[in-house]
C-alpha positions in Angstrom: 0.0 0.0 0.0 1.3 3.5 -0.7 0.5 6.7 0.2 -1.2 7.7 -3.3 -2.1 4.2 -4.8 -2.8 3.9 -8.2 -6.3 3.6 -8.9 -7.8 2.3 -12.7 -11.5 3.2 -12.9 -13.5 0.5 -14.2 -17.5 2.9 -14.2 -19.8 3.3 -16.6 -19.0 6.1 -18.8 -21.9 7.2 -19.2 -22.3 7.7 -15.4 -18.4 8.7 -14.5 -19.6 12.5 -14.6 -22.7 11.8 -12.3 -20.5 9.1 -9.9 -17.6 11.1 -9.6 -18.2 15.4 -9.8 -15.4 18.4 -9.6 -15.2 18.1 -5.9 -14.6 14.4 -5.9 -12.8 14.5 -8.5 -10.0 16.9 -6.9 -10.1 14.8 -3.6 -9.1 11.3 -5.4 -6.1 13.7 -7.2 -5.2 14.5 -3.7 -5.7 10.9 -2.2 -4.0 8.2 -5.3 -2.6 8.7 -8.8 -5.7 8.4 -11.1 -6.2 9.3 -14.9 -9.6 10.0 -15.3 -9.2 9.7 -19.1 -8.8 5.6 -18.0 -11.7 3.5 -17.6 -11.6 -0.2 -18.4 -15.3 0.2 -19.4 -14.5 2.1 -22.2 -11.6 0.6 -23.2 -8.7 -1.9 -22.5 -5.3 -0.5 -20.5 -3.2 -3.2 -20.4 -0.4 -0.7 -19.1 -2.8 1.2 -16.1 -4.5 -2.3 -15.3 -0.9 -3.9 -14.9 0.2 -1.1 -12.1 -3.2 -0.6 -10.4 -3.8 -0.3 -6.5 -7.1 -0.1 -6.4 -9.9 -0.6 -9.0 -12.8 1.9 -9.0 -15.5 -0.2 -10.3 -19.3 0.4 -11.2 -22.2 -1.1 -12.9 -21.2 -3.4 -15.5 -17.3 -4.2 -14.1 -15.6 -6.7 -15.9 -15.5 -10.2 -14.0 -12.6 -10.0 -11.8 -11.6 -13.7 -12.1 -8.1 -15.6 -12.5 -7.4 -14.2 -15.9 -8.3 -10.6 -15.3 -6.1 -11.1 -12.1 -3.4 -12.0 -13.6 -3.2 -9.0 -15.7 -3.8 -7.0 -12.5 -0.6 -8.2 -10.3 -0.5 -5.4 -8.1 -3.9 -4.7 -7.2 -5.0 -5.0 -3.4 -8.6 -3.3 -3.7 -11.8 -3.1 -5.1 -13.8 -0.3 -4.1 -17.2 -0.7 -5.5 -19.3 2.9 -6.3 -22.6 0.6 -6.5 -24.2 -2.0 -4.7 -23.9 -5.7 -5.0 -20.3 -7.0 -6.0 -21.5 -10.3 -6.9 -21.7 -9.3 -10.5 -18.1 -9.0 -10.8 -16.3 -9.8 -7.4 -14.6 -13.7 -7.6 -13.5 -16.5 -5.0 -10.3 -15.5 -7.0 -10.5 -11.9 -5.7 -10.8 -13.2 -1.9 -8.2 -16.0 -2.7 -5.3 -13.5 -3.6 -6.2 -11.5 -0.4 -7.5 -8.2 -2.2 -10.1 -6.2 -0.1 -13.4 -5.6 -1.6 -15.5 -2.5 -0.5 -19.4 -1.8 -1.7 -20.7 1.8 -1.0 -24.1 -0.2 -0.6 -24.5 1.7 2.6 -24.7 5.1 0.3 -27.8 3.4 -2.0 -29.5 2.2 1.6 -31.2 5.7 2.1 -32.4 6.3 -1.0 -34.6 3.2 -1.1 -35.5 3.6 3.0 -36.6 6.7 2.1 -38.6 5.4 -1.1 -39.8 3.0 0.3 -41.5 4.9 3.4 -43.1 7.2 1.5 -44.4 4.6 -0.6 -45.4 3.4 2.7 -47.5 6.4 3.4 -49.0 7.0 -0.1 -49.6 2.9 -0.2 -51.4 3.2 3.2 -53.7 6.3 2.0 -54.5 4.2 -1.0 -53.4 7.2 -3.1 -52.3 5.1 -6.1 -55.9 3.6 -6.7 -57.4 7.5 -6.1 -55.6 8.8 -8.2 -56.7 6.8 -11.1 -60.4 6.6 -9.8 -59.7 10.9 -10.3 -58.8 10.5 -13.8 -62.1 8.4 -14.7 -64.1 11.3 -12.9 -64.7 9.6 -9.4 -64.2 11.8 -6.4 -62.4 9.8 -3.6 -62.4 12.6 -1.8 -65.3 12.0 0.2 -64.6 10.4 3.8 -65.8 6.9 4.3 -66.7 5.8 8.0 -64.3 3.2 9.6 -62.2 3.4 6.0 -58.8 1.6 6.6 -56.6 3.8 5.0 -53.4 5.6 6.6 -50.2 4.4 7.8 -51.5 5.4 11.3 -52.2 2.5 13.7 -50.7 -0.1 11.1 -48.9 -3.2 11.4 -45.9 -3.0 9.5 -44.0 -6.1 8.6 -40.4 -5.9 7.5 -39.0 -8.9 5.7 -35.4 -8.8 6.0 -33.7 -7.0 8.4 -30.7 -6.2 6.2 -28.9 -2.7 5.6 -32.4 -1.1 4.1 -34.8 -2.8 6.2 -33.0 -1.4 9.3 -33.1 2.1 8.0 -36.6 1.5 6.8 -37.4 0.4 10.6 -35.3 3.1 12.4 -37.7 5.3 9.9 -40.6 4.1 10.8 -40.1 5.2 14.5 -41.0 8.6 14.0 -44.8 6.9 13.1 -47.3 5.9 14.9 -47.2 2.0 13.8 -46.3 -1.3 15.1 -43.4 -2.8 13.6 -42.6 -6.6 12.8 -39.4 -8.2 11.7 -39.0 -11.6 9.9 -35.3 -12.5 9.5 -33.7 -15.5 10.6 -30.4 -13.7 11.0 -31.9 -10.3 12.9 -30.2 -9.4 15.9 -33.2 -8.5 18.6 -30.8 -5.6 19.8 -30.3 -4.6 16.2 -34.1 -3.6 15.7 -35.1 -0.3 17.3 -37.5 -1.7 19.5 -39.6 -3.8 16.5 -40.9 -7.4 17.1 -38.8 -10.3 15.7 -41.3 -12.8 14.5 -41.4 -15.7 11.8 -42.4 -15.0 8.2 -46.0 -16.6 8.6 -47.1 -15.1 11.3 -45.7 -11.6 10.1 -47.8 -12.1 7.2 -50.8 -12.8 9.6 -50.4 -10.0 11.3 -49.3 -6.9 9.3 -51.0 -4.5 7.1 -48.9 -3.6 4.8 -45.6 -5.8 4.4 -42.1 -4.1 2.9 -39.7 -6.7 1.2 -35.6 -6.0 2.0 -34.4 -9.9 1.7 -31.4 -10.7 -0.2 -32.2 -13.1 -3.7 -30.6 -16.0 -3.3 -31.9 -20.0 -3.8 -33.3 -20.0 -0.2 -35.6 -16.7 -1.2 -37.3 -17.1 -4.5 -40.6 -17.5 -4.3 -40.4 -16.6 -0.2 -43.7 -14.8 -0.7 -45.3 -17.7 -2.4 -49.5 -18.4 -2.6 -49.5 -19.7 0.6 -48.1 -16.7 2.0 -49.7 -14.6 -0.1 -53.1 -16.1 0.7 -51.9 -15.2 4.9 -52.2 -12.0 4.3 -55.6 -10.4 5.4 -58.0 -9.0 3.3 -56.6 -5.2 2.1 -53.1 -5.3 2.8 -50.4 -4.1 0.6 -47.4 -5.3 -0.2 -44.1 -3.1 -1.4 -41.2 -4.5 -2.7 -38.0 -2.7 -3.4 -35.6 -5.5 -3.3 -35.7 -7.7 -5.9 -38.9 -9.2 -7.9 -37.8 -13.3 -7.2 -38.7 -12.9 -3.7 -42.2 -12.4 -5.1 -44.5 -15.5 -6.9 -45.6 -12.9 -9.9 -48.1 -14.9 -11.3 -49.9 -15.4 -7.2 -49.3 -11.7 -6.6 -51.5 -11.1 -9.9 -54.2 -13.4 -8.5 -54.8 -11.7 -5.5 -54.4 -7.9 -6.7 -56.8 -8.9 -9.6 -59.3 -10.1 -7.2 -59.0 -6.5 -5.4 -57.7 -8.6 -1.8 -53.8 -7.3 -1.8 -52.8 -3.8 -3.3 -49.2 -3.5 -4.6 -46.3 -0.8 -4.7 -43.3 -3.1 -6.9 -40.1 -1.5 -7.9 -38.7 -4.6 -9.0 -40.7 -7.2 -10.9 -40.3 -11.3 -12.2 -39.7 -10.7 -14.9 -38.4 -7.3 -15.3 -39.4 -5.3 -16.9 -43.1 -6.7 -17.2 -44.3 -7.2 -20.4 -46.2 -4.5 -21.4 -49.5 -6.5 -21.6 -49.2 -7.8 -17.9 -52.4 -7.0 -15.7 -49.9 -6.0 -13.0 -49.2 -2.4 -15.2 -52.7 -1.5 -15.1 -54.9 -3.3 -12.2 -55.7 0.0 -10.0 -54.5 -1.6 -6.9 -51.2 -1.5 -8.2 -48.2 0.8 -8.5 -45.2 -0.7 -10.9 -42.0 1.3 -11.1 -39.0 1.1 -13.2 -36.4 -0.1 -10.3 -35.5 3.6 -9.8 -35.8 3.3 -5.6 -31.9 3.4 -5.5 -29.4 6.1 -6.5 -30.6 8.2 -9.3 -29.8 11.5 -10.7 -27.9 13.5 -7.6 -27.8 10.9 -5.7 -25.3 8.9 -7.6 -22.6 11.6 -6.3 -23.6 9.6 -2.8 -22.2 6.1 -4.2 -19.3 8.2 -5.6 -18.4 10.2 -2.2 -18.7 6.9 -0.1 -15.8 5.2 -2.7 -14.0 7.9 -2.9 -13.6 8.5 1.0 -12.8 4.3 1.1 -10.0 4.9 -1.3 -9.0 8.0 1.3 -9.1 5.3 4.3 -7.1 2.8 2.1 -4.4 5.4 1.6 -4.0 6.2 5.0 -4.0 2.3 5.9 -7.6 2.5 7.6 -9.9 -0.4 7.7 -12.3 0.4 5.0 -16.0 1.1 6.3 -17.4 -0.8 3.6 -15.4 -4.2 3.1 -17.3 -7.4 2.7 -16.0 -10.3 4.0 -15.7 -13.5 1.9 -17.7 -15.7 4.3 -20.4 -13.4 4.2 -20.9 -12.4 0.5 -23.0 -16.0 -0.6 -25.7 -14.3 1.5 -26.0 -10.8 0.6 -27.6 -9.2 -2.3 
């Protein structure tokens, strides 16, 4: 490790601008030896790539197996400005002892915060007023013992990872009851919410928010039988990824009007453009834009760049994932 390690970006270009602005920009010249003119995603640098530090990577990295290893002999880092590594990141990586840091923690708030308001617009039953509006009903009017707003709800988080801690820690400033559903939770990791199993969350909540990882064990963990444990009007947001969900049972029960649906991420996605899921009223499908967007990819940027700052000064990096602990993260 040296004091200014020599650091190969490997973004999309597209995005370089977006990840990485002026200010960041001048603090990686003052932190390692970079050529912003260098990015293995727009073309090969045998000669940068055979004296690089640290890689920079993005969306859309190269796999950093054996061969590309071999071309790399000096690196000792991967700083990732983007979520999930397991795109790109290798046993090989792990095996020749490089570090590997994810600025997942900088795309957490953006889909806590989506996904609490979604929350709150899910729970007024907003989405399905708004289109009863456009077809010239007023929903408007009040109805008597309605059971709408996130007031007095049950709220069920499945998966207490990175998001569905922020989502919970959230939540506290609401007046609603929250349940957890993960067999690896820490109790005194939850802010004061319930740790329960997955059926009897779905028993018992209102509206259910999905944060699980995708892996074997979670497709299809919100099957029809768990589906059909939900109670009549509840909703169901996911913002993680569209496996954990049965699509064609989630169809089922929002086209029978008994669930309501807020779903970032689909199975398949994107939906094809005739699927009743795009147009039931009950239902809100967006394009998987809960995570960094716009602005907020500078956040992604600032957390890799201030990793790259820690690995020059010799700090643990705030960010590294362990080896043992990638095969169950997103």
């Amino acid at each position: 490790m040296s004091d200014h390690p020599a650091v190969v970006l490997a973004l999309p270009p597209d995005l370089a601008e977006d990840l990485l602005p002026a200010e960041l920009r001048a603090r990686l010249d003052r932190a390692a030896d970079w050529d912003p003119a260098v990015n293995l995603q727009a073309g090969p640098a045998p000669a940068a790539l055979a004296r690089a530090e640290v890689l920079l990577t993005g969306w859309g990295c190269p796999v950093l197996d054996a061969e590309f290893l071999a071309r790399a002999p000096r690196l000792r880092a991967v700083v990732h400005a983007a979520g999930s590594v397991k795109a790109h990141v290798t046993d090989a990586v792990y095996a020749a002892g490089i570090v590997v840091s994810s600025a997942a923690e900088a795309n957490a708030r953006p889909v806590a915060e989506y996904t609490v308001a979604a929350l709150v617009f899910a729970a007024k039953r907003a989405f399905g007023a708004a289109r009863a509006l456009r077809t010239g009903h007023d929903g408007h009017q009040h109805s008597p013992g309605a059971a709408t707003g996130l007031t007095g709800c049950v709220v069920g988080v499945v998966g207490a990872s990175r998001i569905g801690r922020l989502v919970i820690a959230m939540l506290a400033d609401y007046d609603v009851e929250v349940l957890v559903a993960d067999p690896y939770a820490d109790p005194a990791e939850l802010g004061g919410a319930t740790l329960v199993d997955l059926d009897t969350l779905c028993r018992r909540a209102d509206v259910v928010t999905v944060h699980a990882p995708a892996l074997p064990e979670t497709r299809h963990l919100l099957d029809t039988r768990r589906l059909g444990l939900l109670r009549d009007g509840a909703i169901l947001i996911n913002t993680a990824r569209g496996t954990l969900v049965d699509t064609a049972a989630l169809t089922r029960e929002c086209a029978a009007g008994r669930l309501d649906a807020v779903l970032d991420v689909t199975d398949p996605e994107p939906l094809p453009l005739d699927h009743p899921l795009l147009t039931l009223p009950n239902v809100l499908v967006t394009p998987h834009i809960a995570g960094v967007r716009g602005r907020e990819l500078r956040l992604l940027g600032g957390y890799a760049v201030a990793e790259i700052e820690r690995y020059a000064a010799g700090l643990p990096l705030r960010g590294a994932i362990r080896h043992a602990d990638l095969a169950r993260m997103a």
